[in-house]
N, C-alpha and C positions, 0 to 999 in steps of 0.2 A: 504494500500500500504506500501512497504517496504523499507524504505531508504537503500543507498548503504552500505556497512560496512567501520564503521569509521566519518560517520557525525553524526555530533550534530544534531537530532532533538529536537523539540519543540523551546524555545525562545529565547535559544545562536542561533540555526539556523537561525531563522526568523530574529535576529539581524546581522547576518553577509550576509543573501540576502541583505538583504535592504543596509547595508553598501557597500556590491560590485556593488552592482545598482548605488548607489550615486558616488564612484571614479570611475566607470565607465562613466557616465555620464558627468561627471567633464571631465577628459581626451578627451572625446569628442566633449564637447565644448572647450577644451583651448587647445586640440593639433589638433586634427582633422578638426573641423572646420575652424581653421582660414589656414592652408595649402589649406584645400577643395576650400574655398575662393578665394586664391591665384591663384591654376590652373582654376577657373570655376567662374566668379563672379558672374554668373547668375544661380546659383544654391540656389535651393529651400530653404528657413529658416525653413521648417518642417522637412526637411528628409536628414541624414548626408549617405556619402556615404560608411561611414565601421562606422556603431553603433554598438558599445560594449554593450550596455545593451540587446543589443538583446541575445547575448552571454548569460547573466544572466539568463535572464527569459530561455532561453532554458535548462542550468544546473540544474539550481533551480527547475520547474517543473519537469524535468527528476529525482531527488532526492526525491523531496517531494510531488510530483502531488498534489491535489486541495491545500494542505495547503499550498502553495508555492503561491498562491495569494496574501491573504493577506501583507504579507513582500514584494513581490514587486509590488503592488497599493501605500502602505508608501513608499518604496524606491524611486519612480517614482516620489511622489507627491512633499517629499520635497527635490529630485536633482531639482525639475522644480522651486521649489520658490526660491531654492538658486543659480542655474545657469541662468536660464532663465528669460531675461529682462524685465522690464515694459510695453518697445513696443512691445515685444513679445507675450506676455501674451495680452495685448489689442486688438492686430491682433487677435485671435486665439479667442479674441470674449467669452471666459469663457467656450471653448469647448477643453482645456486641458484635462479635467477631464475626459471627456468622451473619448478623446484620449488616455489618460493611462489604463483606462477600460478595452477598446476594443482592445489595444495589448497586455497583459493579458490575458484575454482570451482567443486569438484568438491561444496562444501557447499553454492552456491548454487544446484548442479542437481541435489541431494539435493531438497531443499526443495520446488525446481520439479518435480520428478518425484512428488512427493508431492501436490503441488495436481490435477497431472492427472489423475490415479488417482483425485483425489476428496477427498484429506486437506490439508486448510488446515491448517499445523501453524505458520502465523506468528503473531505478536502482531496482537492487532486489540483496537481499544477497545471496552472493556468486559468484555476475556477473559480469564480464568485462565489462565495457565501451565500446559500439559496436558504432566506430564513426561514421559508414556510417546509421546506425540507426538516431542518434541524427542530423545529417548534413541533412537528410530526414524531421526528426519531424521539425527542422530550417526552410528547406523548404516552407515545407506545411505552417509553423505560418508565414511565411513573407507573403506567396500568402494571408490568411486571413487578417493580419494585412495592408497589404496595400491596398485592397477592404473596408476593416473597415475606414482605413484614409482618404481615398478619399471620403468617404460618409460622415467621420468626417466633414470635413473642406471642403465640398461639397460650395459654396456662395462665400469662399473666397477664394480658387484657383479657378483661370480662367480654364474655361474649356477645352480652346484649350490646356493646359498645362497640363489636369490630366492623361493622358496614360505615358509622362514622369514621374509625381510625382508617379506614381504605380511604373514606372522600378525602379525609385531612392528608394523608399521603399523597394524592393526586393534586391537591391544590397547593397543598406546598411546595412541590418540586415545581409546578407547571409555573405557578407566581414567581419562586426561587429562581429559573431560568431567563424568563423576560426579564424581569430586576435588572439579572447578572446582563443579560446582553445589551439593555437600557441603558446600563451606566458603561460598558464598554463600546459602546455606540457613541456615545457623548464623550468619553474620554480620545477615542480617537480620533473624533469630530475636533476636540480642543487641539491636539497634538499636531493635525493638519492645517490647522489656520495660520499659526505662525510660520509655518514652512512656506502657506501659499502667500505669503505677503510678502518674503523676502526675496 
């Protein structure tokens, strides 16, 4: 596969997924969750309602497909040890792990389910950025990734609760990605003005 023109692959790449995974992450717990909080107290400790890492993991495999794993399983694992509390992690019963897995994947066989069907929605040199592709691959990985979580942490959500913990899975990532491409839309937007004025 072909990264887009202009990224670092191999292990400057791998180090800057994992590092946008981890401030992603971070901003999520220290800005998003505690607002989330505020309007909805009764909203799930698994599932935030705009996750920017979802963001990540969807750029990232669209970039680097399968190698784009590995960097964010690391990214994932230690935004959890460094954001994510004691009681947290206790709750969660040592099935993080397997919760970082399986949303991982679940993006890179978004992606892969979309080639079969006929929709290349990776980067390839010389290609635009097709948003309603990547907003599609989003899709698809939030539907897997939130079947995956529910099965994750199957014992410890209450059952009457898991059809909302699936909506809240789908609206956080889907919100989580537009966010994330929102503000790297506008960041890039800024970063080109100065250049086109000189």
């Amino acid at each position: 596969m072909r990264t887009a023109d202009g990224f670092i692959p191999g292990v400057p790449g791998m180090v800057m997924i994992a590092m946008a995974y981890i401030i992603c992450h971070g901003a999520t717990i220290w800005v998003i969750a505690p607002v989330q909080h505020f309007f909805w107290e009764s909203a799930s400790v698994f599932a935030s309602l705009a996750y920017l890492p979802h963001g990540v993991r969807v750029l990232s495999v669209w970039l680097m497909g399968w190698r784009a794993i590995l960097p964010l399983v690391l990214g994932a694992v230690l935004a959890n040890l460094i954001f994510t509390g004691a009681d947290i992690r206790d709750l969660m019963q040592n099935r993080m792990w397997i919760s970082i897995l399986t949303s991982t994947l679940a993006t890179y066989l978004a992606f892969e389910l979309l080639r079969v069907f006929g929709v290349f929605a990776y980067a390839g040199s010389g290609r635009r950025m097709n948003w309603r592709q990547l907003l599609l691959a989003g899709l698809l990985a939030s539907v897997f990734n939130s079947m995956g979580q529910t099965l994750v942490f199957s014992g410890i959500v209450d059952p009457s609760s898991q059809i909302g913990e699936v909506a809240a899975y789908m609206v956080g990532d889907i919100l989580g990605q537009v966010v994330l491409m929102m503000v790297l839309m506008l960041i890039f937007r800024a970063l080109r003005s100065p250049i086109r004025r000189s």
